[in-house]
N, C-alpha and C positions, 0 to 999 in steps of 0.2 A: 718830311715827317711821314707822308702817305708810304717811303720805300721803306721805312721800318718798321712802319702801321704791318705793311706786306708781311715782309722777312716774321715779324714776329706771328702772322697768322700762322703760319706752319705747325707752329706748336701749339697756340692757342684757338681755339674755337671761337672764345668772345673776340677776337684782337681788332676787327673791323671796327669798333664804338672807340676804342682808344687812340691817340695822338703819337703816344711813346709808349717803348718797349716797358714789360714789368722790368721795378730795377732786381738786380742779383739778390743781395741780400732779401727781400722780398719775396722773390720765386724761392728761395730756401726757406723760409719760413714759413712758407704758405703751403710746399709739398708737401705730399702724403704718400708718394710711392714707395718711400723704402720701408715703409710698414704695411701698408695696403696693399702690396706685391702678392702677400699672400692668401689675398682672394681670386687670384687672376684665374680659375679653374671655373670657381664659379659665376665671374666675371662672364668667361666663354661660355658658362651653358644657359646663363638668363638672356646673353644677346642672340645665341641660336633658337631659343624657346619665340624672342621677340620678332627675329627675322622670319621662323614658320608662320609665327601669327598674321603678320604682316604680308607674306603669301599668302593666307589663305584669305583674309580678306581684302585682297585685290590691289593693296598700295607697294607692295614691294612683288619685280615679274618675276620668274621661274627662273629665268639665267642668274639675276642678281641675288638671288635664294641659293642659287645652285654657289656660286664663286662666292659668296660668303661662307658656306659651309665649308667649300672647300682650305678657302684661306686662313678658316679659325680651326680649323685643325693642322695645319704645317703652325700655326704662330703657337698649339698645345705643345705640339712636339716640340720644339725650341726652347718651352718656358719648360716643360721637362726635363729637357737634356741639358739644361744650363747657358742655352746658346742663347736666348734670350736679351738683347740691351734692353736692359731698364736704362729711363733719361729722368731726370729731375725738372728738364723744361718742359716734358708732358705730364709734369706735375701728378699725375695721380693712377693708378694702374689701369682704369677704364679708355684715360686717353692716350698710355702708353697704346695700349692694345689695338684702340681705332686709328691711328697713326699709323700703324705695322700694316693694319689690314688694307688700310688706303694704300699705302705705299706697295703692295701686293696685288691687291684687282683695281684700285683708281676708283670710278665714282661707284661706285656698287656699295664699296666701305662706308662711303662719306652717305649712302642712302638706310644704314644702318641704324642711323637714329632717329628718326623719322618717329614722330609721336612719342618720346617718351623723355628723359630729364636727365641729367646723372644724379638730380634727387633721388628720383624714385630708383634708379639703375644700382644706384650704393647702397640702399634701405635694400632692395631687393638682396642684392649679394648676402651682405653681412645677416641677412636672415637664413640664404642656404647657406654660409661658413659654419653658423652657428647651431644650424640645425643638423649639418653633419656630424662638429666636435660634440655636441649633446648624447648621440647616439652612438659618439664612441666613449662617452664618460660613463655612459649608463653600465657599457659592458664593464669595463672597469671599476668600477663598484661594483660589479655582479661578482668581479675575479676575486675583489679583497675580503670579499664576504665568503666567498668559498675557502679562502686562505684562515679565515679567522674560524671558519666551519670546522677544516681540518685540524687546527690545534685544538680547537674547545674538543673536539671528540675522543682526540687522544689523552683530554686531561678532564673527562668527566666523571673521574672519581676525586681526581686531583683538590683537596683540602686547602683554603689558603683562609686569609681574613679577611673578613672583609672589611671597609671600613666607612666611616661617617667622621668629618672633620678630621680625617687622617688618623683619626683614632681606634684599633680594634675594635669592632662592633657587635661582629658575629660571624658565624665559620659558611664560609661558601667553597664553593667549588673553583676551581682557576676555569675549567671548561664556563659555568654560568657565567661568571665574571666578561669573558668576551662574547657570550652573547648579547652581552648589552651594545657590546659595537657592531654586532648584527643588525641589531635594530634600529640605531643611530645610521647604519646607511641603506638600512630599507628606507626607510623615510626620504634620506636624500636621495633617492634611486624614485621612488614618487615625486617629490618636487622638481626634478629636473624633466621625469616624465611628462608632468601637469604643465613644468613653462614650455613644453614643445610644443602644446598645441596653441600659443599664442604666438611663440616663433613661426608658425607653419600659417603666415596667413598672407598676402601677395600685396605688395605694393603697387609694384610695375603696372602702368598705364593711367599714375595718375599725373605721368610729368612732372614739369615742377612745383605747383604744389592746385593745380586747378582743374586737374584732367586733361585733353586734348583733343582736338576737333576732328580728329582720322577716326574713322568707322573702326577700331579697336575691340577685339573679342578678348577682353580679361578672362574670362571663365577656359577659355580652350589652353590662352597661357597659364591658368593656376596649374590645370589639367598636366600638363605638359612637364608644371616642372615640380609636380608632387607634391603644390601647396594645398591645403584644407580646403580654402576661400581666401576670397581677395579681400583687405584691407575696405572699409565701405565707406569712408572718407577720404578725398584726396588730400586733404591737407594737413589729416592725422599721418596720414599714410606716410609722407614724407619724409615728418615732423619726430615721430612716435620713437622713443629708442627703452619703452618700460619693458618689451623682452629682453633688451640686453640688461639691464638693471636688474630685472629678475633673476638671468642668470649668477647671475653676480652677485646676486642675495644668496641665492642656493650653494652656487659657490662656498661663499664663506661664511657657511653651516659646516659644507662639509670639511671646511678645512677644520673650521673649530671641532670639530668630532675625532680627526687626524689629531688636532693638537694636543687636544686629551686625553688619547691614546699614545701620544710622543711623549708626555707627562709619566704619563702610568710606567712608560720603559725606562724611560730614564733613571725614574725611580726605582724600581725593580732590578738595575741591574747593578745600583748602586750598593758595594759591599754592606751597606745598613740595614739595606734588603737582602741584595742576593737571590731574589727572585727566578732569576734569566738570567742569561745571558743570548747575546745578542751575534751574529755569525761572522768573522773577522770582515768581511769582503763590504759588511756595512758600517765599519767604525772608521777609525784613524788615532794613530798615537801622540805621542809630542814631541816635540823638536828637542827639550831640555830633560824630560821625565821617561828614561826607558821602558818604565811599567805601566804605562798608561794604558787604559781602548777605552776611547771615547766614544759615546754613541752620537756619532753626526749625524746622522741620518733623521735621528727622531728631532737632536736640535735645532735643524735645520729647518725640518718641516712647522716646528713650534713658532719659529721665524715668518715662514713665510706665510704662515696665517695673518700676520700681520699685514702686509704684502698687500693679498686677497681683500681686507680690510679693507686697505686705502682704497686698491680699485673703487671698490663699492662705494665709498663715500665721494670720489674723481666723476664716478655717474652722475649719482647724487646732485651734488652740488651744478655737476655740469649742464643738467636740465632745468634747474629751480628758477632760472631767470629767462628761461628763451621765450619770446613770442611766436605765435605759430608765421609762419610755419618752417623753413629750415633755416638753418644760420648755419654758418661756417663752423661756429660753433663746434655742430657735431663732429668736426673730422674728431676731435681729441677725444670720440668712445670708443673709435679703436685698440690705440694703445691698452688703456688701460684691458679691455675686453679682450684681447690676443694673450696679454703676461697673465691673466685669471683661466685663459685656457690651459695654456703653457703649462702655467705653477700645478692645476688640479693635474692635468694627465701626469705628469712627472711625477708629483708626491702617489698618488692613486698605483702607476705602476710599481714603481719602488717598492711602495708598502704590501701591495701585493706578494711579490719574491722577498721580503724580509722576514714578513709574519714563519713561511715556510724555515726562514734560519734561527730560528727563536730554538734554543733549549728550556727546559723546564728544570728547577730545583725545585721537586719535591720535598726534599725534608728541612729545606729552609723554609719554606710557608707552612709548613706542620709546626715545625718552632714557633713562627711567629705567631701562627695563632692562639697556642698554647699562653702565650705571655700576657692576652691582655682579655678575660675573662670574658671570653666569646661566648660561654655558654649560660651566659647568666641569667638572660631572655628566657632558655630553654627551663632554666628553674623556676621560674616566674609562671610561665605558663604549667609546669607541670604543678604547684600550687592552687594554682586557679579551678584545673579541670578536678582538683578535689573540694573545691569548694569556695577557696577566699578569693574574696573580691580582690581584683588584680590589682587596687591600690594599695592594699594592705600586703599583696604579697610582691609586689615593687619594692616595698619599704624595707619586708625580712630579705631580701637577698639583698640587697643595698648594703644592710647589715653582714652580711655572710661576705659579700666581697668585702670589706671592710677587715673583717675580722682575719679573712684568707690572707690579704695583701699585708696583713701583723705577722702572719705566719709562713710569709715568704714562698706563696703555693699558691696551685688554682684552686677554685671553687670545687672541684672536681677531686681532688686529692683530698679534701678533707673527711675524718670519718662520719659516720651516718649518726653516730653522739652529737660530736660537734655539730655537723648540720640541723640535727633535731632542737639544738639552743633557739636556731630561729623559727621554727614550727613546729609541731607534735605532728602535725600529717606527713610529713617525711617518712619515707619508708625505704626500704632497701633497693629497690625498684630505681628510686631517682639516679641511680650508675648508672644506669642503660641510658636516659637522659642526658646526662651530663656528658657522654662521649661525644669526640667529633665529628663520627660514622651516625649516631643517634640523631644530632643537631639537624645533621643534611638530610638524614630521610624523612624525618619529621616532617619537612617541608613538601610535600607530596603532591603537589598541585603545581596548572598550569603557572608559568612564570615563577617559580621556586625553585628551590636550588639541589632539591635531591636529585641523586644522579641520572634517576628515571626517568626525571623531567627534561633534564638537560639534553638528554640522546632523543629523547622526544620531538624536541623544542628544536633538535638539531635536524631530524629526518624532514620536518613542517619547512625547517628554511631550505632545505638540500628541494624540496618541493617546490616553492618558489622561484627558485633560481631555475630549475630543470624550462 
């Protein structure tokens, strides 16, 4: 039993306590490399951060500092160039890596871990994977707000309807209209900002979950590897996975803000609308229906907000019962926390170079607006500023639509007789009100829909982004 105790030390670090080898099925089950592989970058820069530390305060010598550097850069280039073996029997990508590196300088490698856990070594990682993908999310919501910047400008006069309940409400602009998804991902461009500074706090040095008795300078490794500060509990430290959870709440905001704009296309490009249309390169047709173009693109992404969901709830639940401080547990926040990377940069780019293939039908949203007496608001209020209480003058246009939809017209087309049935203070003037050039400028203020606001409202975000 001692010579397979042996043989299996190779691969394992614990294997000396054990009698017999793990069985197969087991070490399959229990791996994490073939998803975890994709931290090995920053696998290498917290163990080079660790090994400086470690030289400078006196436990690890100058040569052993020197041949660790050297060896975790020939093992960078390998996992670069694809030359890399990943093994399943080193279970997980931090002991692929010290594997390689022993087998490359010998005890230099194996002095490599000296004070520290693969608790805290994984917490650590997974906080710079994540704190790079954040930083590349963020630009990426900068690009699709820029994308959404450039149509809304080109369609800042552009008339459509708006709606409440799916039902014509009142006349907006198509330019205002996506300004609302400007600000839908300001917001998630802030919350993602806000979870990086709890992302950006350092575990490394609290071992596995109690600290470590080597003279350890945490502040020179924060320093080192760009963290804010260090983690001030070791046992939170190890334990702690609410920035990934956060991520992953922000997440899937932003997907649902994607999804509701996936909605909005869909709809829009549907000849009922007619809205848009949508640019071939992002649709697909059918296997049985020659005329089809279907917009994949937005259904897909309306999809995989669902996706993003589960992540989130996969978190969830996966911390609700752990005792402090690590459990095994944890490996299963990766997955889901990798396909919630994946899914946002992918939808986020897409949506980016789609928004630019968008055409506009203008005089299919001039129609629809026309159809469902959008400007009846604008009657109401012009009543008011002559005097009647706005319930009273809610009531007579109530009436006026009523009587318009007998007469198979809008409010607008009717003459200034007829109109006068529902008030005496009607005057000839209310035309200029009742247009749908009239409606939008009326609206003249910040967050309103006249066009002046809209280019406005557009130069402020073109400001933020710069």
């Amino acid at each position: 039993m001692q010579e397979n105790a042996s043989q299996n030390g190779a691969a394992k670090s614990w294997s000396g306590r054990f009698s017999e080898p793990v069985a197969e099925l087991v070490k399959r089950y229990t791996a994490s490399v073939d998803f975890d592989k994709r931290m090995a970058e920053f696998d290498i820069q917290g163990s080079l951060a660790h090994a400086q530390m470690l030289n400078k305060v006196g436990v690890l010598s100058a040569e052993d500092f020197a041949a660790i550097q050297n060896g975790m850069a020939e093992i960078l280039e390998e996992i670069r160039s694809g030359k890399f073996e990943w093994s399943v029997d080193l279970e997980d990508v931090h002991m692929n890596i010290e594997k390689r590196l022993t087998d490359r300088i010998g005890d230099a490698g194996k002095r490599l871990h000296t004070g520290r856990s693969r608790n805290d070594q994984v917490a650590t990682d997974i906080r710079l994977y994540l704190r790079s993908a954040v930083d590349g999310i963020i630009e990426l919501v900068k690009e699709l707000q820029r994308s959404l910047l450039d149509l809304a400008e080109q369609n800042a006069d552009t008339v459509m309807p708006g709606f409440t309940h799916l039902q014509v409400a009142q006349p907006v602009t198509f330019g205002h209209h996506l300004l609302a998804y400007v600000e839908m991902l300001n917001r998630d461009a802030e919350r993602f900002a806000d979870g990086r500074k709890r992302i950006n706090r350092m575990p490394l040095g609290s071992a596995a979950l109690a600290g470590t008795s080597y003279p350890i300078d945490r502040a020179y490794t924060a320093q080192l590897l760009g963290f804010d500060a260090v983690c001030e509990n070791s046992l939170d430290a190890v334990s702690d996975r609410d920035f990934a959870i956060e991520f992953t709440a922000a997440a899937a905001l932003t997907m649902t803000h994607l999804s509701r704009l996936s909605e909005e296309l869909i709809l829009w490009m549907s000849p009922r609308f007619g809205f848009i249309d949508i640019a071939d390169r992002f649709c697909t047709g059918s296997s049985i229906m020659p005329q089809k173009k279907n917009p994949d693109v937005p259904e897909l992404a309306r999809g995989k907000t669902g996706r993003v969901n589960g992540s989130l709830i996969s978190m969830l639940t996966l911390m609700k019962g752990q005792p402090l401080a690590y459990n095994k547990d944890n490996q299963e926040d990766k997955e889901p926390l990798f396909d919630t990377v994946d899914t946002l940069v992918q939808t986020l780019t897409i949506y980016a170079d789609m928004m630019r293939g968008i055409s506009v039908k203008p005089d299919a949203m001039r129609a629809a607006v026309q159809q469902g007496f959008a400007t009846a608001t604008d009657l109401a209020d012009y009543l008011v500023k002559r005097g009647l209480p706005f319930r009273d003058a809610h009531e007579a246009v109530a009436l006026a639509v009523r009587f318009a939809e007998g007469q198979g017209c809008d409010i607008g087309d009717l003459s200034l007789e007829q109109l006068r049935q529902f008030s005496p203070l009607i005057e000839q003037d209310v035309f200029e009100v009742l247009t749908l050039e009239g409606s939008l400028n009326a609206r003249n203020h910040i967050g309103g829909t006249a066009p002046a606001q809209v280019r406005a409202a557009i130069a402020r975000a073109r400001a933020r982004l710069a």
